[in-house]
DRENGU-177201 format. One record per residue (C-alpha): residue number from 1; x, y, z. Coordinates in Angstrom, 3 decimals. Example, Ala and Ser with C-alpha at 12.3 -4.5 7.8 and 13.67 -1.06 7.14 Angstrom:
# DRENGU-177201
NODE num       px       py       pz
NODE   1   12.300   -4.500    7.800
NODE   2   13.670   -1.060    7.140
***
This chain:
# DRENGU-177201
NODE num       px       py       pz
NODE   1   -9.733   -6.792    4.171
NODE   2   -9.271  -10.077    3.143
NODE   3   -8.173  -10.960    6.909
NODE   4  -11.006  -10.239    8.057
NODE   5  -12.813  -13.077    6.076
NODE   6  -10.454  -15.793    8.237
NODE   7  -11.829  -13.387   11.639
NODE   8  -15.463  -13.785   10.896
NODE   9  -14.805  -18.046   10.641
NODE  10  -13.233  -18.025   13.777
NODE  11  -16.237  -15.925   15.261
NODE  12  -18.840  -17.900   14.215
NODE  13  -16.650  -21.347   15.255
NODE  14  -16.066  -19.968   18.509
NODE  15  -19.424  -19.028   19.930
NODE  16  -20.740  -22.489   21.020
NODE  17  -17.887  -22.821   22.961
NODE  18  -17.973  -19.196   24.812
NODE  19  -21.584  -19.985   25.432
NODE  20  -20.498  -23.447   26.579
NODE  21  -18.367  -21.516   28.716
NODE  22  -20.074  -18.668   29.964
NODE  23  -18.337  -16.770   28.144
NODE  24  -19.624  -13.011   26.709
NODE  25  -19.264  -12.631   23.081
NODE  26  -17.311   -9.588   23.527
NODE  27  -14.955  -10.688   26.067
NODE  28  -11.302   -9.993   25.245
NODE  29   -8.806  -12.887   23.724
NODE  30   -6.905  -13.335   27.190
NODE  31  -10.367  -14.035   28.754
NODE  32  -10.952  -15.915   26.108
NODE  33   -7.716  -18.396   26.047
NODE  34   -7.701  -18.110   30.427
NODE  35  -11.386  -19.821   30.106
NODE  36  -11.523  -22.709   27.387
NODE  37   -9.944  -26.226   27.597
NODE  38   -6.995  -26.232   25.020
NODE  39   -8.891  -28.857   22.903
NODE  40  -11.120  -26.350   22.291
NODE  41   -8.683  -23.596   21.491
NODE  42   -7.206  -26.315   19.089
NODE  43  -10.411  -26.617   17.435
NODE  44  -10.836  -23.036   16.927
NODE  45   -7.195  -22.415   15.685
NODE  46   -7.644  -25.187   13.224
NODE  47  -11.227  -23.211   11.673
NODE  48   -9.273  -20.507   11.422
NODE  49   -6.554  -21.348   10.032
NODE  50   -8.780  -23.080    7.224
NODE  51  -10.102  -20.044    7.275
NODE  52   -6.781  -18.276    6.244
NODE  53   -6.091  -21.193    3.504
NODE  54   -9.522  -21.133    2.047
NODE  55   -9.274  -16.983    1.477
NODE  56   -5.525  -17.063    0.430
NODE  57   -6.204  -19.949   -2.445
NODE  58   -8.984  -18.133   -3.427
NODE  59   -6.622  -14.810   -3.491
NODE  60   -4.077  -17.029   -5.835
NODE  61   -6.109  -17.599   -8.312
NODE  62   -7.761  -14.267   -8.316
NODE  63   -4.107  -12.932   -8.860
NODE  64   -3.133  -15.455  -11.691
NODE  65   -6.227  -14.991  -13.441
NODE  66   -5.853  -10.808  -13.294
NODE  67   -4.071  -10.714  -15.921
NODE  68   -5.584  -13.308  -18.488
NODE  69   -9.248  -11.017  -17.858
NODE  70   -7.504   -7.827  -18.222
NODE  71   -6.013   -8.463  -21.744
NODE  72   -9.666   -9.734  -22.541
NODE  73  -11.502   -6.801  -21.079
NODE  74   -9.027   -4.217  -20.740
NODE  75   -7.606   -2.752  -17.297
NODE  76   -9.861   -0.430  -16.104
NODE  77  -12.727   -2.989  -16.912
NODE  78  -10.955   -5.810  -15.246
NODE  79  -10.301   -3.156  -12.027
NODE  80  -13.689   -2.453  -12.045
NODE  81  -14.766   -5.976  -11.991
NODE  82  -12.821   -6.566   -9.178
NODE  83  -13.361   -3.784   -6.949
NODE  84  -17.669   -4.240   -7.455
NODE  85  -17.385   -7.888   -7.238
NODE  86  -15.326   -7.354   -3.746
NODE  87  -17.723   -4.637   -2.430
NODE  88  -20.784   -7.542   -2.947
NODE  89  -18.917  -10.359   -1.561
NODE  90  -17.390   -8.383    1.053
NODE  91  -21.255   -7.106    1.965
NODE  92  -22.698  -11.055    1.667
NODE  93  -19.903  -12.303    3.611
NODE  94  -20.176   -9.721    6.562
NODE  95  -24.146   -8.666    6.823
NODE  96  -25.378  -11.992    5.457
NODE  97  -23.239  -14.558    6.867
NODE  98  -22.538  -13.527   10.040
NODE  99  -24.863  -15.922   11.410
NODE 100  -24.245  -18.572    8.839
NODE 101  -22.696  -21.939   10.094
NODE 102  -19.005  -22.461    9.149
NODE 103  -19.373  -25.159    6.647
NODE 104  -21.478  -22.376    4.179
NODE 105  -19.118  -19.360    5.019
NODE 106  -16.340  -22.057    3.894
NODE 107  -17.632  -22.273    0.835
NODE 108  -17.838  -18.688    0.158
NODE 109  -14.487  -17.444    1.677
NODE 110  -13.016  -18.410   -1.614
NODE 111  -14.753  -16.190   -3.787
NODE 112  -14.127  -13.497   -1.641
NODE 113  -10.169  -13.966   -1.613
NODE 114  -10.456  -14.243   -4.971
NODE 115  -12.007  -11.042   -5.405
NODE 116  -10.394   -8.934   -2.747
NODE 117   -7.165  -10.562   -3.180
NODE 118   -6.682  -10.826   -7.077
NODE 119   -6.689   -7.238   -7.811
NODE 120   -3.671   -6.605   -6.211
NODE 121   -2.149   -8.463   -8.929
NODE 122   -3.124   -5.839  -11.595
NODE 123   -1.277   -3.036   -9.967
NODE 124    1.915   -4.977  -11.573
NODE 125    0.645   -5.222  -14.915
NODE 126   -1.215   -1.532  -14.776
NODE 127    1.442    1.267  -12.991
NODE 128    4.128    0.269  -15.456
NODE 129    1.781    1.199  -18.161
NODE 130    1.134    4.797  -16.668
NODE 131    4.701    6.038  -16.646
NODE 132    7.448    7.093  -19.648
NODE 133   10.820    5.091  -19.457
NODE 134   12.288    8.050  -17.049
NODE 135    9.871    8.058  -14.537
NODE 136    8.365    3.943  -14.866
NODE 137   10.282    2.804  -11.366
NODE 138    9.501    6.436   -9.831
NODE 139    5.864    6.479  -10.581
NODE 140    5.525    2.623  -10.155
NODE 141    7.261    3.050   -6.367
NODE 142    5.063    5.653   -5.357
NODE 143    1.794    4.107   -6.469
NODE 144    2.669    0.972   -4.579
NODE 145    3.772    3.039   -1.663
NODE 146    1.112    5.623   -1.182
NODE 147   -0.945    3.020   -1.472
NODE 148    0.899    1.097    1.605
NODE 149    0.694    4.377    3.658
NODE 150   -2.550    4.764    2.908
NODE 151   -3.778    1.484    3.842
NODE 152   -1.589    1.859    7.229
NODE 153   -4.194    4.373    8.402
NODE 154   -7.003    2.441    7.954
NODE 155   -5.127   -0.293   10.420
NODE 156   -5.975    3.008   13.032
NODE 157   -9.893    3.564   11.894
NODE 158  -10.449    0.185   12.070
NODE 159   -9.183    0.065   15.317
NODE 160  -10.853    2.848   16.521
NODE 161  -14.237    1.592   14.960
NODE 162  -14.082   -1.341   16.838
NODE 163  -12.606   -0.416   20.480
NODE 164  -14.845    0.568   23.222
NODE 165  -13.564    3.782   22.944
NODE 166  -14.242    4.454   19.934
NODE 167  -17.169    3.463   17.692
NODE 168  -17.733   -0.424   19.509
NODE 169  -18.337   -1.661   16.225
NODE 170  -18.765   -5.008   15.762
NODE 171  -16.093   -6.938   12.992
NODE 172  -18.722   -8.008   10.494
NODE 173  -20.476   -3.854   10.821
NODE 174  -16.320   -2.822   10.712
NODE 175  -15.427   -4.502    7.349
NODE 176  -18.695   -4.141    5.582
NODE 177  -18.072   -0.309    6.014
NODE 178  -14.726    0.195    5.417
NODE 179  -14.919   -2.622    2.200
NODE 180  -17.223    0.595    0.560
NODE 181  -13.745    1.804    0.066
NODE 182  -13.586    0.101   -3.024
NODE 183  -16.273    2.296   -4.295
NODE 184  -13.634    4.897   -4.269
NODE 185  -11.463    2.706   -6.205
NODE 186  -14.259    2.616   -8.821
NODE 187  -14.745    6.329   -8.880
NODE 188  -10.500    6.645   -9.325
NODE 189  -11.410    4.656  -12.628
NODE 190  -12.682    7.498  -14.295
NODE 191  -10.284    9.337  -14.782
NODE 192   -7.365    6.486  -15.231
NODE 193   -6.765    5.977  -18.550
NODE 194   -6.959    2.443  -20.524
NODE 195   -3.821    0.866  -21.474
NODE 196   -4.560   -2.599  -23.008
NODE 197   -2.786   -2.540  -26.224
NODE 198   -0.888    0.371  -25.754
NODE 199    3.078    0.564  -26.432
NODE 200    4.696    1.534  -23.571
NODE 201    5.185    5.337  -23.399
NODE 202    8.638    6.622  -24.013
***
């Protein structure tokens, strides 16, 4: 999801210059590079990338500070901060911003690495936890992995969601739907158990 966040910059940076341009919002990227002036481009490559930065350091320290909350509040709590505080973000970020000038969703994309980002960090600290000494690698391995091939199909909806084919969804009505998938992550905390200050099972 987080990529998205770096998308939605470039988006909003680019749409003077389409305009500029005659360009339609929804034309393709090779219409897209044939018609601007490479300064432009430039300019657009450089948002983005900023874009990228600004999400990824956010995403850092959302991963080094996982694990300093979760011996605080406990895993599950720490899981469910995380996946809550990503649904809002994600849902200001993509219906509220999407019209918001660059400077103000720079400020934001931050806190949404952060919080997309940084749980991915307590899957190290959390699957070991689950799993007796015979099956630790085993059930670690196939948590990270089913999660993997999991996440590979969404790569297909959200293509399908947003091709003309499909759904013709636009990126900020794509990612505000599918980041509701973290309200399944929630539910999954139910029934996980709590493992802060645990020994390790045998």
């Amino acid at each position: 999801m987080h990529i998205y966040g770096r998308e939605l910059l470039r988006i909003i940076v680019e749409r003077p210059y389409l305009a500029a341009a005659g360009i339609a919002p929804g034309a393709s990227p090779g219409e897209i590079l044939a018609a601007l002036p490479a300064a432009d481009k430039q300019t657009i490559k450089h948002w983005e990338m900023l874009g990228m930065f600004l999400v990824t350091a956010g995403g850092g320290l959302g991963l080094l500070a996982f694990g300093p909350i979760s011996e605080r509040i406990g895993r599950r709590g720490t899981f469910l901060l995380f996946q809550l505080g990503g649904l809002a973000i994600a849902l200001v970020v993509f219906l509220g911003m999407s019209q918001a000038s660059p400077a103000a969703l720079c400020w934001v994309l931050p806190v949404f690495g952060f919080l997309t980002l940084g749980m991915h960090a307590g899957y190290a600290i959390y699957f070991p936890e689950l799993f007796p000494t015979r099956l630790r690698g085993t059930g670690g391995g196939f948590c990270f992995n089913g999660g993997r091939f999991l996440a590979a199909s969404i790569l297909v909806v959200r293509g399908w969601m947003r091709s003309e084919r499909g759904l013709g969804w636009s990126l900020e009505n794509t990612a505000a739907t599918l980041s509701l998938l973290l309200l399944l992550g929630a539910l999954v905390l139910l029934a996980a158990p709590e493992t802060k200050g645990r020994e390790l099972p045998t």
